[in-house]
Residue, then its C-alpha position, 0 to 999 in steps of 0.5 A: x595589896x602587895x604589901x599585905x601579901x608580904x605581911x602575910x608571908x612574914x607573919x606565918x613564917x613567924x608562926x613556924x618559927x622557933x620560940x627563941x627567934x621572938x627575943x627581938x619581937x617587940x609588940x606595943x599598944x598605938x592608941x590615937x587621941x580623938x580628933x575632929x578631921x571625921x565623925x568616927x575620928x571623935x572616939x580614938x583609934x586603937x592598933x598593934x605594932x610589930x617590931x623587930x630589928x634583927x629582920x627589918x620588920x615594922x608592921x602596923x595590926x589595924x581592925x578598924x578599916x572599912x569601905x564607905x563606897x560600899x553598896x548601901x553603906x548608909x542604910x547598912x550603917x543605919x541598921x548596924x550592918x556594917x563590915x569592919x576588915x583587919x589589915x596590915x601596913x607600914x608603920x611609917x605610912x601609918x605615923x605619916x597617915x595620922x602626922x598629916x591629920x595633925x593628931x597625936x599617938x601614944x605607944x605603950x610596948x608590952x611585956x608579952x612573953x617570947x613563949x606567948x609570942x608565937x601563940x600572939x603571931x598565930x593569932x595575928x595570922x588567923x585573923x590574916x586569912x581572907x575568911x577571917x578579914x571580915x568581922x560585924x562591927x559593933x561600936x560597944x562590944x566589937x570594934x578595932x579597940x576591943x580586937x587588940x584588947x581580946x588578943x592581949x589578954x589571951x597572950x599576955x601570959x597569965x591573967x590580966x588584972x585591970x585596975x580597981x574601977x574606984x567610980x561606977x560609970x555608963x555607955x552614955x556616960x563614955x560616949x558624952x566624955x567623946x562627944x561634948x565638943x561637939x553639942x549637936x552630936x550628943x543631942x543626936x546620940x541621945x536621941x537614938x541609944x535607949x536605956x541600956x545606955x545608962x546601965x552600970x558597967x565593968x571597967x573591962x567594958x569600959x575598954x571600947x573606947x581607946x583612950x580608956x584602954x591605953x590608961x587600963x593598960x598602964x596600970x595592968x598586972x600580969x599574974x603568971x600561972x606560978x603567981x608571979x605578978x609583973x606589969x603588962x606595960x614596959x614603957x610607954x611614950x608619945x611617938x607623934x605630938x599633934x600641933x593643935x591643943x587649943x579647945x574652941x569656943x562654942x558659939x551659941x549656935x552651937x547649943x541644942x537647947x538654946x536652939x530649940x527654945x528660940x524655936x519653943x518661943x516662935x512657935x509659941x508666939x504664933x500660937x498666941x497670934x494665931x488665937x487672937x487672929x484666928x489664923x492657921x499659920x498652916x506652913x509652919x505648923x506643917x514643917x514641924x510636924x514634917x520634922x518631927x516625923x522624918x525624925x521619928x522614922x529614924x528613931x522607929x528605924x533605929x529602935x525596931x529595926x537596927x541590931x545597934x547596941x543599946x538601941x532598944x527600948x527608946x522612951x524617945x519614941x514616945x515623943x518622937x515618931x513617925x505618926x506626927x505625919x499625919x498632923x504635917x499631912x493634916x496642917x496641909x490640907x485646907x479641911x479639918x477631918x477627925x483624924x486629925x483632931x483626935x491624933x493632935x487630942x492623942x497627941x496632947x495627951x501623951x507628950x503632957x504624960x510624958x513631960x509630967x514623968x520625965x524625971x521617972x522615965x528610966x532613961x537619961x534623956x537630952x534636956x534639949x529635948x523639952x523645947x522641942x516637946x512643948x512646940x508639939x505640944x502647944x500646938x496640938x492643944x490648939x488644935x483639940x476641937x475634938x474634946x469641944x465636940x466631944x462635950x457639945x454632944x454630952x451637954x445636948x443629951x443631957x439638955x435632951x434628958x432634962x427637957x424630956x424629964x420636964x415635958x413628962x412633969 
C-alpha cells in the first residue's frame, strides 16, 4: 500500500512536470510467455514499465490483478462478473515475482515521444485514482493486455499502423493456439464459448492475447500528423529466459476424444449385454445421465445467464443440457412412468438430428464431443418403449376397423 501511495505521488508529480524533464523517461512493453503454474497463466501477461535513471525510478503498470478470496468469486467468475484492479510495484519485485515461477519476459522499449509522454503520464494517473482501479474484466475485449494496447495507441504520437493481417483467423482459433498442451481444457472451452467464436476477426482484435501484441508491435508504424513514419519499437530484448523449454509428452489419458470413446464402448457394451440379458444396468445409466445434466446446467448457465463474451448462442445446449436429469431421475427409480419414455424418444430424436447435421451446425464443435453423444444416444433408443405403445394402439384401432368393416359385410 505504501508503495502504491508512493507511485501515486511520483506518477502526478510527473504529470506537473515540464515537458522537458520526460527526455530520460523510458516507457516499454514486458509481455510474459505463457506458463502452466495457473489456469490464467496459459495466456500470457502483458504490463508497462517506467523507467527513469535521472530520479531513480522503476516502476511496473500491471491491469491484470485481481481478489480470488473475493465473495462469490466462483460464481462472479461463472457469469463473467468479475473485477480486475490497476496497480503499481517495484520492477524488481515483479522480475523476481515471474524469476521463481520460472517463466521468461520480453521487453520491447517504445518510442513515445516526450511531448506525448506527459499526455501517457496523466493517463496512468487516472487509471491510479481509487475510482478508477476497478474495471469489469472480459477475457476477449477488456483485460490487462488490451489496457496497455489502448494507451499506447492514444500516446504513441501519431496513428499506429499494425501490420498486414496476411491470414484470416478466429477467437477459437487464438484460445486453441493457448490451449493445445493442455486437451482437457480446450474440450472445456469449446463446450462453453458459442459461434461467435469462429467469427473472422481484425488483427487489432487479435491483441487480446500478449503474445500476439508483443509481435504487433514489433513491427508497428507510427504515422505522425505531418506524415512521418518511424517504428513504434526501439529495441526489444529478453530480460528474464525461464530454464523450462521442454514440451511434455501427452499420455493417452490426456486425450478427450480417446477418452470418451472408451467410454462410448462401455456403455455400448452394456447395452448390448443388457438387451441379451434384459437387464437395466440402472447405475450406471444414472450416472451418465447425472453427468451430462450437471454439464448441462453449466452450459444453460453460461449460454443464458453469463455476460461472457461469445457465449451465446451455444449449439452444445442442443445435446447437453439440463433436462438429461430426468433420464438420471428416471433410471433411479424401479418404475418406468411416461415422462421418462417419451423424454428419452425426444431425446433420440434430437441428438440423431444433431449428429446427422454436425457438419452444417454454424459452429466449430469438439469432435470429442461425438462419443459422448452417442452413449446418450444408445442408451435413449433403448429405452423408446413409447414409440411401441405408440404403434400397438394404432395397429389395435386399425384391427378394430377392420374387424367392424367385416361384421358389417
Amino acid at each position: 500500500m505504501k508503495h502504491f501511495l508512493f507511485s501515486l505521488l511520483l506518477i502526478t508529480s510527473f504529470s506537473l512536470a515540464k515537458a522537458q524533464s520526460y527526455d530520460n523517461l523510458q516507457v516499454s512493453l514486458l509481455t510474459v510467455k505463457p506458463s502452466s503454474i495457473a489456469v490464467y497463466t496459459i495466456y500470457g501477461h502483458t504490463a508497462l514499465r517506467l523507467y527513469d535513471p535521472s530520479n531513480n525510478t522503476d516502476i511496473v503498470l500491471n491491469w491484470g490483478m485481481f481478489d480470488s478470496h473475493a465473495p462469490n468469486f466462483l460464481f462472479h467468475f461463472v457469469k463473467g462478473e468479475t473485477d480486475y484492479y490497476f496497480t503499481t510495484m517495484d520492477y524488481s519485485s515483479f522480475f523476481l515475482e515471474y524469476s521463481w515461477k520460472n517463466t521468461t519476459i520480453t521487453e520491447q522499449i517504445l518510442s513515445i515521444p516526450n511531448e506525448n509522454k506527459a499526455a501517457f503520464i496523466q493517463m496512468i494517473a487516472l487509471n491510479l485514482k481509487p475510482e478508477n482501479r476497478n474495471y469489469r474484466y472480459n477475457f476477449l475485449f477488456d483485460n490487462c493486455t488490451t489496457r496497455p494496447r489502448d494507451i499506447i495507441e492514444k500516446c504513441c504520437g501519431g496513428k499506429l499502423a499494425y501490420p498486414v493481417q496476411t491470414e484470416k483467423t478466429t477467437f477459437r482459433d487464438l484460445i486453441h493456439s493457448c490451449t493445445n498442451p493442455y486437451p482437457w481444457m480446450t474440450f472445456g472451452i469449446d463446450l462453453l464459448i458459442g459461434s461467435g467464436a469462429d467469427s473472422l476477426i481484425s488483427i487489432r482484435q487479435e491483441l487480446f492475447l500478449p503474445e500476439k501484441l508483443m509481435d504487433a508491435l514489433e513491427q508497428a508504424a507510427v504515422i505522425a500528423p505531418n506524415g512521418a513514419e518511424f517504428p513504434l519499437v526501439v529495441s526489444s530484448k529478453v530480460i528474464l529466459q525461464s530454464s523450462d523449454d521442454e514440451v511434455s509428452q501427452l499420455a493417452f489419458w490426456d486425450s478427450p476424444l480417446l477418452i470418451a470413446s472408451i467410454i462410448f464402448l462401455i456403455y455400448m457394451t452394456l447395452v448390448i449385454v443388457g438387451y441379451i440379458t434384459k437387464r437395466r444396468f440402472r447405475l450406471p445409466f444414472a450416472l451418465l445421465f447425472f453427468v451430462a445434466g450437471i454439464g448441462g446446467c453449466l452450459v444453460a448457465t453460461i449460454c443464458f445467464f453469463s455476460i461472457h463474451p461469445c457465449t451465446s448462442p451455444n449449439w452444445n445446449i442442443l445435446w447437453l443440457h439440463p433436462l438429461h436429469l430426468i433420464g438420471f431421475v428416471g433410471f433411479l427409480l424401479k418404475k418406468s412412468y411416461p415422462l421418462f419414455r417419451w423424454y428419452h424418444g425426444i431425446n433420440f430424436v434430437l441428438l440423431s438430428g444433431f449428429l446427422l447435421g454436425w457438419h452444417w451446425i454454424p459452429q466449430e464443435l469438439n469432435p470429442a464431443c461425438i462419443p459422448f453423444i452417442l452413449c446418450l444416444w444408445i442408451i435413449s433408443g433403448k429405452n423408446l418403449k413409447f414409440q411401441v405403445s405408440g404403434l400397438s394402439l394404432v395397429a389395435k384401432i386399425l384391427n378394430s376397423k377392420h374387424e367392424t368393416l367385416n361384421m358389417k359385410h
